[in-house]
C-alpha angles and dihedrals in degrees: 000000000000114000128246094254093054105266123142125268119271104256103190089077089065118099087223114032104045104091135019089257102059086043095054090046089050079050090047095044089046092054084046096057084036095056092037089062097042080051089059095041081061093068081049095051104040127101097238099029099250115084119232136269090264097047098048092051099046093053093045093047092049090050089047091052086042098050091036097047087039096063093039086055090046098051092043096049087052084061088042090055086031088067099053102055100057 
């Protein structure tokens, strides 16, 4: 919360926001649901209504990377927190 003389908020209190690696895991869950809308608007935007193979493969591997790399950052970054506070 911001304090009563106007500082910021104190973000290492944020589950997010308080190392590199969490950061980097809210980055990598952003660019999965990111990729999981553009690959909605490619049904939209094909001829037929249903995107192509490719198309298809490359949205659901990137959500794959984004939600896989995305756990491993956020676990790492708990020890990481973990470690601090001891």
């Amino acid at each position: 919360m911001a304090g009563s003389n106007g500082a910021r908020p104190d973000r290492s209190q944020s589950r997010f926001l308080c190392n590199g690696a969490r950061k980097l895991s809210l980055l990598c869950f952003v660019i999965a649901f990111a990729a999981l809308v553009i690959g909605g608007g490619f049904a939209e935007i094909s001829a037929n209504g249903a995107p192509t193979s490719l198309e298809t493969a490359v949205v659901r591997y990137i959500i794959l990377a984004g939600v896989v790399v995305g756990a491993i950052a956020y676990v790492i970054g708990g020890r990481i927190q973990a470690g601090r506070r001891l």
